[in-house]
BARO-561021 format. One record per residue (C-alpha): residue in three letters; z, y, x. Coordinates in steps of 0.2 Angstrom, whole numbers, padded with zeros to 4 digits, always signed. Last residue first. Example, Ala and Ser with C-alpha at 12.3 -4.5 7.8 and 13.67 -1.06 7.14 Angstrom:
BEGIN
Ser+0036-0005+0068 Ala+0039-0022+0062 
//
This chain:
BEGIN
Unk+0033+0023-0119 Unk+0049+0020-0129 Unk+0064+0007-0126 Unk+0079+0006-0140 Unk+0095+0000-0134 Unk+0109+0003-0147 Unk+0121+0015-0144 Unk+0133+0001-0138 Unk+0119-0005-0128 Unk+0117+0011-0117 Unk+0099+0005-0110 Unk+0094+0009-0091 Unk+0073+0010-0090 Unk+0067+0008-0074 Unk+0051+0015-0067 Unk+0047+0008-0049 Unk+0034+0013-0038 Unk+0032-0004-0024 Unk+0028-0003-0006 Unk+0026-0019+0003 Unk+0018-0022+0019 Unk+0032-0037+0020 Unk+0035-0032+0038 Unk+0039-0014+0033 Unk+0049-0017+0015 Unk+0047+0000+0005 Unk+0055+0005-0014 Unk+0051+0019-0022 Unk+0059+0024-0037 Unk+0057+0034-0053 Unk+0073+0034-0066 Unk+0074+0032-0088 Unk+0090+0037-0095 Unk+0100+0028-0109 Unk+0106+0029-0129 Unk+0101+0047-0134 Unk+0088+0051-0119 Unk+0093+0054-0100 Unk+0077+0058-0088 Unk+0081+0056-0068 Unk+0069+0066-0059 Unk+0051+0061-0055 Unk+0047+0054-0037 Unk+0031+0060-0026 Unk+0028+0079-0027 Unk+0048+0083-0036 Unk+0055+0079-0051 Unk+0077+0081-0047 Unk+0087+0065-0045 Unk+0073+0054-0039 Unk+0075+0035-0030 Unk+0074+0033-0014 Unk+0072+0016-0004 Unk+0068+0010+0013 Unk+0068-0008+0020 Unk+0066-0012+0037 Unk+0063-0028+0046 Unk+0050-0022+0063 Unk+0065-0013+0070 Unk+0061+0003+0083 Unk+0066+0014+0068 Unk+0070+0031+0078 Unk+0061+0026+0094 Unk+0049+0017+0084 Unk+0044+0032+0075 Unk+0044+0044+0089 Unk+0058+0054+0100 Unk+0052+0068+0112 Unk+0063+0071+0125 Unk+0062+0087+0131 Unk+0079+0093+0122 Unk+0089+0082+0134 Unk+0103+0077+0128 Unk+0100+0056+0131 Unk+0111+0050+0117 Unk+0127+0039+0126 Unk+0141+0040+0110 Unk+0149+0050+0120 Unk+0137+0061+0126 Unk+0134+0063+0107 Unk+0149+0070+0107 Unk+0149+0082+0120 Unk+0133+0089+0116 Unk+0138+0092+0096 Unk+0155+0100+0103 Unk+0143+0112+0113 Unk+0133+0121+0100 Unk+0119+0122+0088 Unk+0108+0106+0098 Unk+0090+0103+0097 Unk+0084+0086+0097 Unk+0064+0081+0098 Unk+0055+0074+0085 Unk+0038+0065+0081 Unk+0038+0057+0066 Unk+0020+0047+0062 Unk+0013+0038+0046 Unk+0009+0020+0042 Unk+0018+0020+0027 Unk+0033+0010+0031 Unk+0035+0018+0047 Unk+0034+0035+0034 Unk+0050+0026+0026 Unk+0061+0022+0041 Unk+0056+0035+0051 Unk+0062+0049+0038 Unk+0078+0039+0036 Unk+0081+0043+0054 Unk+0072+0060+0055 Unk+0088+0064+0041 Unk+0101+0060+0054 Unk+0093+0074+0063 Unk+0095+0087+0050 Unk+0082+0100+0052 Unk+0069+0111+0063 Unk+0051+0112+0059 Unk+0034+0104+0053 Unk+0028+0093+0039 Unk+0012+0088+0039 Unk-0002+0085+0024 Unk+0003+0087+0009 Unk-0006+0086-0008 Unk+0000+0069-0013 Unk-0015+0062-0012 Unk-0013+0049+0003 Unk+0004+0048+0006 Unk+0012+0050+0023 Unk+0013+0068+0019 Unk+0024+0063+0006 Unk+0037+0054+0013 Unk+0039+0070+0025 Unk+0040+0079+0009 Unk+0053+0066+0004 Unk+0064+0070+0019 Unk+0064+0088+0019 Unk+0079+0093+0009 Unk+0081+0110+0005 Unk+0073+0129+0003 Unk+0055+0123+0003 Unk+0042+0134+0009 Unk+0024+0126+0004 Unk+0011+0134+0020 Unk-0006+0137+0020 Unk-0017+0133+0033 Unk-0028+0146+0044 Unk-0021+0147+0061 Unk-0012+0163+0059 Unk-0004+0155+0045 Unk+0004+0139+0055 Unk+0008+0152+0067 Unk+0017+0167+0059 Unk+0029+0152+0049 Unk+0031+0145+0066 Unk+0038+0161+0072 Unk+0047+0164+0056 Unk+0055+0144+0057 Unk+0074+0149+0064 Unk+0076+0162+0048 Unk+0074+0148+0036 Unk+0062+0140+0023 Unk+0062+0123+0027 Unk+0041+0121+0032 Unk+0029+0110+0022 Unk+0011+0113+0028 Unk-0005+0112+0016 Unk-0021+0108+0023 Unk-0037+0116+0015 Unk-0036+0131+0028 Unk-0038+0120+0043 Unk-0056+0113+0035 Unk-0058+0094+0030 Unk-0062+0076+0038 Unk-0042+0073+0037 Unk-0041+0067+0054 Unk-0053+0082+0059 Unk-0039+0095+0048 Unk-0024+0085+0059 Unk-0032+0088+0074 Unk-0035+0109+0070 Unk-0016+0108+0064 Unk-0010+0100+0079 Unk-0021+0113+0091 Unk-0014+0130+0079 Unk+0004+0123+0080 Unk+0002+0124+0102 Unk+0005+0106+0108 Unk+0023+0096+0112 Unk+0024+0091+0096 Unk+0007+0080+0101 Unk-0006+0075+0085 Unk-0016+0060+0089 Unk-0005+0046+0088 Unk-0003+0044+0068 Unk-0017+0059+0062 Unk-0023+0047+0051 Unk-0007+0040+0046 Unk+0001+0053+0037 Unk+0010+0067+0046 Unk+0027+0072+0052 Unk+0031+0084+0066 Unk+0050+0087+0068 Unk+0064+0098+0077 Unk+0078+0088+0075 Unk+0097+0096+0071 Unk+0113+0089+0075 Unk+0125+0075+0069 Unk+0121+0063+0081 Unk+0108+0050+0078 Unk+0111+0030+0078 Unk+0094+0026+0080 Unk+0090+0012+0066 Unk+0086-0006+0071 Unk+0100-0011+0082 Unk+0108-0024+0068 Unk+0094-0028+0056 Unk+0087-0015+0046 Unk+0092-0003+0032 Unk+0087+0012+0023 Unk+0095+0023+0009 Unk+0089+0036-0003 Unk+0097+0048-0016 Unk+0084+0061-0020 Unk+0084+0080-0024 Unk+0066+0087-0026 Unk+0064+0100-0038 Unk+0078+0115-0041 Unk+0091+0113-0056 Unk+0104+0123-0048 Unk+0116+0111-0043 Unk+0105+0099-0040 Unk+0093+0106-0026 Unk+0110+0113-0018 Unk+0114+0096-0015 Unk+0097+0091-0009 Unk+0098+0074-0003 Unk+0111+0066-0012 Unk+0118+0048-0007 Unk+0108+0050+0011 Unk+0110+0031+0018 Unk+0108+0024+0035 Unk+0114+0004+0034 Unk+0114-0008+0051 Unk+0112-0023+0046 Unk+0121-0041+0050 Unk+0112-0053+0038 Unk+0126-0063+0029 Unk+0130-0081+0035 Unk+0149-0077+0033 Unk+0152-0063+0020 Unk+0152-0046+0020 Unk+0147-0042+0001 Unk+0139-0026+0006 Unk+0147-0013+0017 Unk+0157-0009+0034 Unk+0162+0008+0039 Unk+0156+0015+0056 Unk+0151+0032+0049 Unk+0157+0036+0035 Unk+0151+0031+0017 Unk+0167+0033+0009 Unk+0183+0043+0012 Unk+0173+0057+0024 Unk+0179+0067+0039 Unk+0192+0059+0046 Unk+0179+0043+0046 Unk+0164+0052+0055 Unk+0150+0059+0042 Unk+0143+0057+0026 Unk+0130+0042+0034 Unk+0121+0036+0046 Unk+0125+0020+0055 Unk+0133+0013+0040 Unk+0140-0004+0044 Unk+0133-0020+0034 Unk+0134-0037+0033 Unk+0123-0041+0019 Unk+0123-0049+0001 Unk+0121-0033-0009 Unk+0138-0032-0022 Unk+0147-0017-0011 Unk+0134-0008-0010 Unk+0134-0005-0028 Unk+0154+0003-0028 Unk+0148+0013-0012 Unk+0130+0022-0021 Unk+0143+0026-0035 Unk+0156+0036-0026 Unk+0144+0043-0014 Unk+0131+0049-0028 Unk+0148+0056-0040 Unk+0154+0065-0024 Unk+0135+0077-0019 Unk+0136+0079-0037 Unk+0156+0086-0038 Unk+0151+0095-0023 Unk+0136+0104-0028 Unk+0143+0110-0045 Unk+0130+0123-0051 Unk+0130+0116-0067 Unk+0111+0112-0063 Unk+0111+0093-0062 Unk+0128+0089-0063 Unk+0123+0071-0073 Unk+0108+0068-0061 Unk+0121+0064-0047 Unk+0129+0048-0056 Unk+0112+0042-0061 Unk+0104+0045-0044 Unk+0119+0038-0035 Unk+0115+0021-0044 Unk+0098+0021-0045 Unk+0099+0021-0025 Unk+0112+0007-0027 Unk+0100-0004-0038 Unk+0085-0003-0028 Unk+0095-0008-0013 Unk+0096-0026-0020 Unk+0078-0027-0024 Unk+0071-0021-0007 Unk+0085-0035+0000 Unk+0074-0047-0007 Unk+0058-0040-0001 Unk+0064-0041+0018 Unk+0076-0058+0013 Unk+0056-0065+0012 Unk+0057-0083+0006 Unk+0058-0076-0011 Unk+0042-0063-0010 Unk+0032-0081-0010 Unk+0038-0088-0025 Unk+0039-0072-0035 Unk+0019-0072-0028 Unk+0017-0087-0036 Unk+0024-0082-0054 Unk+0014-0068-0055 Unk+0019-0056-0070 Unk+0033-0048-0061 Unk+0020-0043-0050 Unk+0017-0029-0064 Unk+0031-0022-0060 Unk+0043-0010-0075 Unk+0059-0014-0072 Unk+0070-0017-0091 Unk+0075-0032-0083 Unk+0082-0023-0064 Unk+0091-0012-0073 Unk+0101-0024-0084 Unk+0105-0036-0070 Unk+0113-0022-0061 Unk+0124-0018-0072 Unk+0126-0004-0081 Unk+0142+0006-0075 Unk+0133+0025-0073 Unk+0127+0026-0091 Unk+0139+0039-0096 Unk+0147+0036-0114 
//
């Protein structure tokens, strides 16, 4: 029997969080709906991760990219909010669940009104063929406080915060890296660069090496590499290029959280994509350079992601003989809190038994 139904009051006792142990702290994080609503979307990010995790490497990126929507919408439905996805699987004739525009959460009067952007499956091909680094993640804020982006691509400089508002996406590669390495207090060539690996990015490529660094080509998902160059450690330092911009949304979210920096400017693939983001009143001028606050101007946001495949910062979703065992981050901005979370989901009719 899959694990996918446990309820939420399961996962979140097994939770592993020391701060559980402070009884005035519980106290205080309670009068914040910030970190309460950290806990609620904890569960939904599980959710998808579980249901995705179990297609990991058959090859079936649809089915996967299906079970996360299916299961990251039943558990939005129980987190006490007001909600209409803002970013999502796409306009409403395009997707059954988790479109653009549709409402979520318990919606009921007195509920927080939040705007919800939500990825279910970053990384479809990642899962289908057993590669590192899939995630399901979400983010929220009060209504207003996500960019509604169109459905196009970004080009992207993301670092930690010690380059925050000193590198310029509008300078050469070889000046950014050269701040970025005096941020760090090390040499060019000891930085490491994240770059999707695609035909668009040879001249950057040519340029980020001509300048000394080295460079970790990714063939998916660039969201929790941007995540991790907002981490001290975590072995990256910037990522640069062109991808989804729905996905600089949730990227903004979580390195805001982090004190980190996005830098982005759109970059249309065709007409249509003008017309309707004209439409829906987005500058289309592919000078504009869009920042953190731009793309996350709210000061209440919540970010989470929990991992479907291992990859730099989140491990992957493990199954054992009566359960499976998933790595979360959960982020609150205003609450300054940012909380790895390993969760243990128990199959009681095998008989729960936990190991460590």
């Amino acid at each position: 029997m899959h694990i996918a139904e446990d309820t939420a009051l399961l996962e979140r006792s097994m939770m592993v969080d020391s701060s559980e142990l402070n009884l005035e702290s519980e106290a205080r994080e309670e009068k914040s709906s910030e970190r309460t609503l950290s806990r609620e979307v904890l569960g939904v990010v599980e959710a998808a991760a579980l249901a995705a995790g179990r297609l990991m490497g058959t090859g079936k990126k649809d089915g996967a990219d299906d079970a996360a929507v299916t299961a990251m919408r039943r558990y939005l439905s129980d987190v006490p909010v007001n909600g209409t996805i803002v970013i999502g699987e796409g306009e409403r004739d395009e997707a059954p669940m988790l479109y653009i525009g549709e409402k979520v959460g318990m919606c009921q009067p007195g509920m927080p009104e939040v705007d919800i952007a939500v990825d279910p499956l970053e990384g479809t091909n990642l899962v289908a063929h057993g590669l590192p680094g899939a995630v399901a993640t979400l983010a929220l804020a009060p209504k207003g406080g996500l960019f509604h982006a169109p459905d196009t691509y970004m080009e992207k400089l993301v670092v930690g915060p010690d380059a925050k508002g000193k590198v310029d996406i509008n300078a050469p590669v070889k000046y950014n890296l050269s701040i970025l390495a005096m941020s760090l207090n090390r040499d060019v060539q000891d930085l490491t660069i994240v770059i999707l690996d695609r035909p668009r990015h040879e001249q950057l490529i040519r340029d980020v090496r001509e300048a000394g660094a080295r460079i970790k080509l990714i063939s998916d998902g660039d969201l929790m590499p941007a995540v991790s160059a907002a981490l001290i450690g975590s072995g990256i330092h910037a990522v640069m290029g062109t991808g989804g911009a729905p996905e600089a949304v949730l990227t903004a979210a979580a390195v805001k959280c982090l004190g980190g920096e996005i830098q982005a400017r759109l970059r249309w693939r065709h007409e249509d994509e003008k017309k309707r983001a004209a439409l829906m009143g987005i500058d289309l001028s592919e000078e504009k350079v869009y920042y953190t606050d731009d793309l996350a101007p709210s000061n209440e946001i919540v970010f989470a992601a929990c991992g479907i495949t291992t990859g730099d910062t989140l491990k992957g979703v493990n199954y054992f003989g009566n359960g499976a065992r998933t790595h979360s981050v959960i982020m609150a901005y205003q609450s300054g809190l940012v909380r790895f979370v390993d969760t243990i989901h128990l199959n009681r009719e095998r008989g729960g038994r936990v190991k460590i």
